[in-house]
FITIDO-129231 format. One line per 2 residues: for each residue x, y, z of N, C-alpha, C. Coordinates in pm, whole numbers, plus 50000, padded with zeros to 5 digits. Example, Ala and Ser with C-alpha at 12.3 -4.5 7.8 and 13.67 -1.06 7.14 Angstrom:
<pts>
51319:49431:50780:51230:49550:50780:51320:49670:50780 ~ 51285:49775:50708:51367:49894:50714:51290:50003:50787
</pts>
This chain:
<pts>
89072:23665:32105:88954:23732:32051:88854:23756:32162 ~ 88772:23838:32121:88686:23842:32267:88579:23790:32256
88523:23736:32376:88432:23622:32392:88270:23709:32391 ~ 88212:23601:32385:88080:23652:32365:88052:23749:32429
88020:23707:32571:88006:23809:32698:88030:23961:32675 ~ 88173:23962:32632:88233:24100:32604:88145:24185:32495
88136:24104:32377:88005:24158:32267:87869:24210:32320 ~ 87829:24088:32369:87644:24138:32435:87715:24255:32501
87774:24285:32610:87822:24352:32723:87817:24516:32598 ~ 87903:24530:32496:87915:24608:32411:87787:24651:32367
87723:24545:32313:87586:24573:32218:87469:24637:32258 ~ 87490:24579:32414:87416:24664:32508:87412:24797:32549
87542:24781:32590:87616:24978:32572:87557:25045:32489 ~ 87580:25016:32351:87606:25084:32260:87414:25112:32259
87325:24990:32232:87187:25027:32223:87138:25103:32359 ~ 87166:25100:32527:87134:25184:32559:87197:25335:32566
87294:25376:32498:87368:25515:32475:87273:25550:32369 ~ 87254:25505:32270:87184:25551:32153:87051:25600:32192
86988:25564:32308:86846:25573:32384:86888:25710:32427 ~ 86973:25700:32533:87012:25800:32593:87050:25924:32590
87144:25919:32431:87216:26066:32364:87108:26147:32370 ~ 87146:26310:32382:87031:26373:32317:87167:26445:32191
87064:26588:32173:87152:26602:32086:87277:26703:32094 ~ 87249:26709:32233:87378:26820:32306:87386:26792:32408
87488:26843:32478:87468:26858:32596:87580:26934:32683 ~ 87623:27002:32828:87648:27046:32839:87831:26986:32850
87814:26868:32874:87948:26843:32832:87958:26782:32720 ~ 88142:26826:32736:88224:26817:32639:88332:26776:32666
88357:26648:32542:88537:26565:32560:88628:26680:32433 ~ 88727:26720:32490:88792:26772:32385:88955:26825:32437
88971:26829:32358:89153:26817:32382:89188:26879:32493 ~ 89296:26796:32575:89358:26850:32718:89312:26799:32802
89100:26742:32786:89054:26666:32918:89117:26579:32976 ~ 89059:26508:33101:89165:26466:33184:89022:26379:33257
88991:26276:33202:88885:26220:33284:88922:26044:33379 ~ 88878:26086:33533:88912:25974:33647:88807:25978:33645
88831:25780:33623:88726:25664:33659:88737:25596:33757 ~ 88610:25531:33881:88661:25435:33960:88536:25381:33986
88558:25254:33999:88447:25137:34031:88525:25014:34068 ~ 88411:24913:34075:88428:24736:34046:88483:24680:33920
88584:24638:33933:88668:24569:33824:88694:24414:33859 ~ 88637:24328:33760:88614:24186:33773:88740:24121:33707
88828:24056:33701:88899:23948:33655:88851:23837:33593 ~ 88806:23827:33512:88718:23707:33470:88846:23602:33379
88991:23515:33442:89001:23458:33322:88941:23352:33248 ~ 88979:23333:33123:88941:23250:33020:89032:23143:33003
89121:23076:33124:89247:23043:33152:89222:22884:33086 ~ 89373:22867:33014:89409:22743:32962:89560:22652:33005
89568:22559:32966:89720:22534:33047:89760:22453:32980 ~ 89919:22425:32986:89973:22304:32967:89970:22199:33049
89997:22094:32987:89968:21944:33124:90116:21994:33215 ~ 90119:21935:33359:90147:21974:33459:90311:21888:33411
90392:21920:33440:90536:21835:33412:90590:21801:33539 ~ 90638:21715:33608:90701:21676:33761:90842:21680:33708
90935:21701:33718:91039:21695:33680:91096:21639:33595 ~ 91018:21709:33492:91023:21745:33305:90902:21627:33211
90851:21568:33294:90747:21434:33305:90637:21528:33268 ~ 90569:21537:33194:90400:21532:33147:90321:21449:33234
90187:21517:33348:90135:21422:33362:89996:21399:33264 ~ 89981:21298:33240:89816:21293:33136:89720:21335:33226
89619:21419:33139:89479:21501:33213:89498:21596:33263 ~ 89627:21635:33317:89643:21741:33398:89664:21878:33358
89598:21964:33455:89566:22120:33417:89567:22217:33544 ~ 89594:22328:33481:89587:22421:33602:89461:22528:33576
89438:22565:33684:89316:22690:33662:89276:22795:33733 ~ 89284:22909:33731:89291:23056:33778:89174:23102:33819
89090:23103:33921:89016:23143:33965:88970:23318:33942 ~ 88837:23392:33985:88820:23535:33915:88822:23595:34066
88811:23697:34035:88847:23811:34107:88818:23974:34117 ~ 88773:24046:34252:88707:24158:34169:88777:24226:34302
88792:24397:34262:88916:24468:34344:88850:24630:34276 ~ 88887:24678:34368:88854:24857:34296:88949:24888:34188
88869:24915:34054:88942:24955:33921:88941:25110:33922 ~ 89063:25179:33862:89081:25338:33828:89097:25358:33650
89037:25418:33600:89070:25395:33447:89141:25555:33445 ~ 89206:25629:33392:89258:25764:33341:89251:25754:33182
89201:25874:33173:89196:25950:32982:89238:26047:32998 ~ 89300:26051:32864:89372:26222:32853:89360:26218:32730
89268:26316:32673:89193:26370:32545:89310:26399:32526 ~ 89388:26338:32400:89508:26392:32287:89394:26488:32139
89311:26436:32154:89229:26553:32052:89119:26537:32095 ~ 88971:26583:32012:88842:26568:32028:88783:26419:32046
88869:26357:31987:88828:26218:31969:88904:26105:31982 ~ 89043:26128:32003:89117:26035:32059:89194:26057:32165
89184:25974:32252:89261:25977:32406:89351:25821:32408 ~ 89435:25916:32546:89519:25787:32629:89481:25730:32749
89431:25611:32758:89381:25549:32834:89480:25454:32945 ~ 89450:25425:33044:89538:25341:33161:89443:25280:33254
89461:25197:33263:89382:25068:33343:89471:25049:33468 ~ 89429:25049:33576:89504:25077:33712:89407:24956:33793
89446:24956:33921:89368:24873:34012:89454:24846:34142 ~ 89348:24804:34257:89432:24746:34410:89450:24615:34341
89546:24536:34420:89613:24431:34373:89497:24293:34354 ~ 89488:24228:34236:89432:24112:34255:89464:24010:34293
89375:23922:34353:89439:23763:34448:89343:23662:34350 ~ 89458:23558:34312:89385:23477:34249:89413:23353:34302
89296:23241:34345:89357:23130:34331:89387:23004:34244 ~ 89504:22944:34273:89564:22841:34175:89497:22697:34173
89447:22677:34097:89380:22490:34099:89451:22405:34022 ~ 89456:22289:34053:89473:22151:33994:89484:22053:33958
89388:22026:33842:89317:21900:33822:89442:21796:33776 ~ 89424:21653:33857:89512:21512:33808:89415:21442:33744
89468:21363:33620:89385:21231:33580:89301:21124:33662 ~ 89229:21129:33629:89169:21063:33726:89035:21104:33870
89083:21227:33883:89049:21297:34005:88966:21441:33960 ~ 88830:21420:33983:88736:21515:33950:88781:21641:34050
88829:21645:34130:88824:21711:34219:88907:21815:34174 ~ 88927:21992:34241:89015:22049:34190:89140:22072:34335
89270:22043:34266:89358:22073:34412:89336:22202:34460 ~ 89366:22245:34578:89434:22345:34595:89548:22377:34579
89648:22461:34445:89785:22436:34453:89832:22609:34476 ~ 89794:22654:34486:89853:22835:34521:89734:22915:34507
89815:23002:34477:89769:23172:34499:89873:23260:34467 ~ 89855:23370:34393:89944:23444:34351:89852:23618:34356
89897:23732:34377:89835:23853:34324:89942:23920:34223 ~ 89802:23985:34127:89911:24084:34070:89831:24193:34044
89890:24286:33959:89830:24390:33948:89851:24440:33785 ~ 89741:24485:33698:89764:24470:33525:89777:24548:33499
89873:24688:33474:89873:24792:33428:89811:24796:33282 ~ 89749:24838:33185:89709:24824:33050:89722:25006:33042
89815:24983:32939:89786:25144:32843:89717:25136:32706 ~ 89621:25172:32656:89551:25215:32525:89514:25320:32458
89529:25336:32343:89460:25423:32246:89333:25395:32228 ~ 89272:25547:32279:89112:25526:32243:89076:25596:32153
88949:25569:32070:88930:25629:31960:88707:25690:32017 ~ 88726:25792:32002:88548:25843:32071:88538:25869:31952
88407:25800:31832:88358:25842:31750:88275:25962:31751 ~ 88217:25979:31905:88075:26061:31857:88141:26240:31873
88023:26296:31859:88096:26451:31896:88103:26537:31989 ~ 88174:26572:31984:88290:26610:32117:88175:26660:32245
88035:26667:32206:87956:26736:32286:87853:26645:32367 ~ 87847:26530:32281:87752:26459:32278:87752:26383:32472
87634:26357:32479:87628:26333:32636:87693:26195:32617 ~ 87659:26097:32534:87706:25939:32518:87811:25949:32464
87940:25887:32499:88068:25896:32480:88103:25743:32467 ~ 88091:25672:32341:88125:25503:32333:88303:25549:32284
88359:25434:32331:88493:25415:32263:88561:25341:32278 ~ 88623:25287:32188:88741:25154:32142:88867:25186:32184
88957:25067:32210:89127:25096:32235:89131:25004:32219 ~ 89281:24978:32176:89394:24879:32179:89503:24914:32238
89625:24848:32298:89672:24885:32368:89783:24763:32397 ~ 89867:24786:32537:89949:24703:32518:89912:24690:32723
89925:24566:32783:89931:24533:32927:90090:24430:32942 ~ 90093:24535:33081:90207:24452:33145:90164:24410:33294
90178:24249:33352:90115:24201:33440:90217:24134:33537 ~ 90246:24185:33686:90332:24140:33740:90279:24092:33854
90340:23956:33885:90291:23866:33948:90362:23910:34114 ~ 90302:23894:34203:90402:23883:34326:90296:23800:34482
90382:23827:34572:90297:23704:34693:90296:23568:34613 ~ 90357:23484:34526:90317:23375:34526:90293:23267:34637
90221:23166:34664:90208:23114:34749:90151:22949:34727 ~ 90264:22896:34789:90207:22715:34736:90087:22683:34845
90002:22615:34757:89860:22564:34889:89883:22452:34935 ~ 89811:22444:35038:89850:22365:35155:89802:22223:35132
89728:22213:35014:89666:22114:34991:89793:21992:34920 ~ 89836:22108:34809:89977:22053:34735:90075:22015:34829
90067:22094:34935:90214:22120:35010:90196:21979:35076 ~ 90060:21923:35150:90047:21773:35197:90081:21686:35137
90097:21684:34956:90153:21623:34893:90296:21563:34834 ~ 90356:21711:34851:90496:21714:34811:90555:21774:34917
90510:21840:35002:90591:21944:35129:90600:22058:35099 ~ 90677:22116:35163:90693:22257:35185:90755:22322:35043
90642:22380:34980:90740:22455:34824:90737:22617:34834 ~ 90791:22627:34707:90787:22748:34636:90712:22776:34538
90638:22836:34516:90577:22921:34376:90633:23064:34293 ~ 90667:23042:34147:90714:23145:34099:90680:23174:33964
90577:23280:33917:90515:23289:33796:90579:23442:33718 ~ 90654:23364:33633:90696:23498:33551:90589:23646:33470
90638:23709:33506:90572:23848:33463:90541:23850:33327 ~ 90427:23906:33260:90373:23889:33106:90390:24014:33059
90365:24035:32948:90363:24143:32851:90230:24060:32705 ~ 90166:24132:32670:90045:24097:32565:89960:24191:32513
89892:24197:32431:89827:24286:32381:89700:24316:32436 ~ 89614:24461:32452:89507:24453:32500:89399:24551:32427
89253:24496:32466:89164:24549:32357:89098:24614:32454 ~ 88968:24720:32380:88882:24763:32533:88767:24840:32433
88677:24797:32520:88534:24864:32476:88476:24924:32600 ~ 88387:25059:32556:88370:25130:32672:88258:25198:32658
88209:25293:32768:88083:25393:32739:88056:25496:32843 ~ 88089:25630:32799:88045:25723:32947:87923:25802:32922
87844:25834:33001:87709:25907:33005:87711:26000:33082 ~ 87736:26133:33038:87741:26211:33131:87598:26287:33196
87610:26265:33354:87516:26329:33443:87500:26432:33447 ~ 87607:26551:33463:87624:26666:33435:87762:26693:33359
87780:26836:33362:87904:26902:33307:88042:26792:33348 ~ 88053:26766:33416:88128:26662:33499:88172:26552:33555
88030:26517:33582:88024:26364:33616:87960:26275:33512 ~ 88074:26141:33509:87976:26088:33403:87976:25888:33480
87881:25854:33444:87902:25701:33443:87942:25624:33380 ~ 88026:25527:33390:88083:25504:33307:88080:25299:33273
88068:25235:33180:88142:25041:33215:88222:25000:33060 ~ 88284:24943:33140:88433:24923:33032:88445:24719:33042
88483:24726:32885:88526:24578:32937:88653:24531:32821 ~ 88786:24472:32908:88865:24442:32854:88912:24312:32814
88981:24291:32745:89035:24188:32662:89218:24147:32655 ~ 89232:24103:32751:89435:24117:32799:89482:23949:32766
89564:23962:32684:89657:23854:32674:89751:23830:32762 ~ 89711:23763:32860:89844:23740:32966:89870:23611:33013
90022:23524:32940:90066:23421:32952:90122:23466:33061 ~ 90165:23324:33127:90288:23284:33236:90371:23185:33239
90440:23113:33285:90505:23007:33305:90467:23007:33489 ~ 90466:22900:33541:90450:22861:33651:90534:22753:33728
90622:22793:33834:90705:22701:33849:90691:22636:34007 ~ 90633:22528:34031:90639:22496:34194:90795:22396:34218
90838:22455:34317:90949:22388:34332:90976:22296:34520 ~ 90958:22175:34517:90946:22116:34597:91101:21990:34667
91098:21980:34770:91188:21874:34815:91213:21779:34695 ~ 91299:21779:34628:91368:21658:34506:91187:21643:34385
91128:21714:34370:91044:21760:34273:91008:21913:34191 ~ 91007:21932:34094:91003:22065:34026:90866:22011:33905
90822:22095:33953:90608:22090:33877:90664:22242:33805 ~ 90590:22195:33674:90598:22324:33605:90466:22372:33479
90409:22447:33431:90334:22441:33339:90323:22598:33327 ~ 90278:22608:33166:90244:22728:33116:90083:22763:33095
90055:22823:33159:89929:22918:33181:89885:23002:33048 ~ 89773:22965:33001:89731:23102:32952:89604:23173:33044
89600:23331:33095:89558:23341:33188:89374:23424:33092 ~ 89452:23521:32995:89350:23585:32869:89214:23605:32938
89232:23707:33072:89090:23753:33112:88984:23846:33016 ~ 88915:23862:33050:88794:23951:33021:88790:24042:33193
88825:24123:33136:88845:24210:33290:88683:24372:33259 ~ 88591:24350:33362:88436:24414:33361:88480:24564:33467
88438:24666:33416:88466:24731:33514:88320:24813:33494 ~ 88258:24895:33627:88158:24974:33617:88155:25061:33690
88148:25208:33665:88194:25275:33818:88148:25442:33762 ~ 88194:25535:33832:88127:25690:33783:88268:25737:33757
88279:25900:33696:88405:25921:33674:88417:26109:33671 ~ 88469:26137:33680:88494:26294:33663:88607:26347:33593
88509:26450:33497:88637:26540:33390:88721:26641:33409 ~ 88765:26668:33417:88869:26774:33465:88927:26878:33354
</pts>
């Protein structure tokens, strides 16, 4: 579900567009458009985990945790009518790092690093009309998230030695709230914020030890940037 943040983030949109609309204007979303977005796109996860297993062993207290991340975001729309488009969530690759906490030990390890990159496709739905300068709109959608560069940290690696890291690729559902304001015929500004379900499994594999745990990663991904219609 989406977290607060994402709401205010919305509520805000939505009350300054309503300031903003007039009651025309010279652009127009309407079937065939073709509108590129690009800005700052944040990674924010909301990450949860299973306790850490050593070779199939549970340890008590233990957790992993995904650090955030921000990388140049590209969004694409393609007006299928006046009011509904296909949306795609693009980006340069994100680097995240891996933490984790043992019983006992406030401290967070260093245990990896992994990048990936989240493709998300959605259906958007633009309530307002096709002319209107404020352009709010909803999607749902589906993201696929592939992990690659994994990398064990050096902190772990003092522990157990020299490993491997390997986090399977996700598939999950995704939500999105949005808002463009157009400057002119053309240019518009635009901030988007998403909602991606993306599990993993996580596998470190070490000299006569195998660490394993399942991730939930479920960012809130912020993007803000200008965009042009075509």
């Amino acid at each position: 579900m989406f977290k607060q943040k994402a709401l205010s983030l919305a509520i805000h949109a939505t009350l300054v567009g309503s300031l903003l609309v007039g009651t025309s204007g010279a652009m127009a979303y309407e079937t065939g458009d073709f509108i590129v977005r690009a800005g700052a796109a944040t990674v924010d996860p909301n990450d949860d985990s299973s306790r850490l297993k050593v070779n199939g062993t549970a340890l008590p207290g233990s957790k992993a945790y995904v650090d955030s991340d921000t990388q140049l975001g590209l969004t694409f729309t393609y007006m299928l009518t006046d009011h509904l488009g296909l949306g795609l969530l693009a980006a340069t690759p994100f680097k995240h790092d891996i933490k984790a906490k043992l019983a006992g030990n406030a401290d967070r390890l260093n245990a990896g690093s992994t990048k990936h990159l989240p493709p998300t496709l959605t259906l958007q739905y633009f309530p307002m009309h096709s002319e209107s300068k404020f352009q709010p709109y909803a999607g749902v959608g589906v993201n696929y998230t592939k992990f690659f560069e994994e990398d064990v940290g050096s902190e772990l690696e003092g522990v157990l030695g020299k490993g491997k890291l390997k986090l399977d690729d996700s598939w999950g559902v995704a939500f999105e709230l949005g808002m463009d304001y157009a400057l002119t015929d053309r240019w518009v500004v635009n901030a988007a914020v998403w909602y991606i379900d993306i599990d993993t499994d996580a596998k470190f594999n070490f000299p006569g030890a195998e660490v394993k745990t399942k991730v939930d990663i479920d960012p809130l991904v912020y993007m803000v940037g200008i965009g042009y219609k075509f």
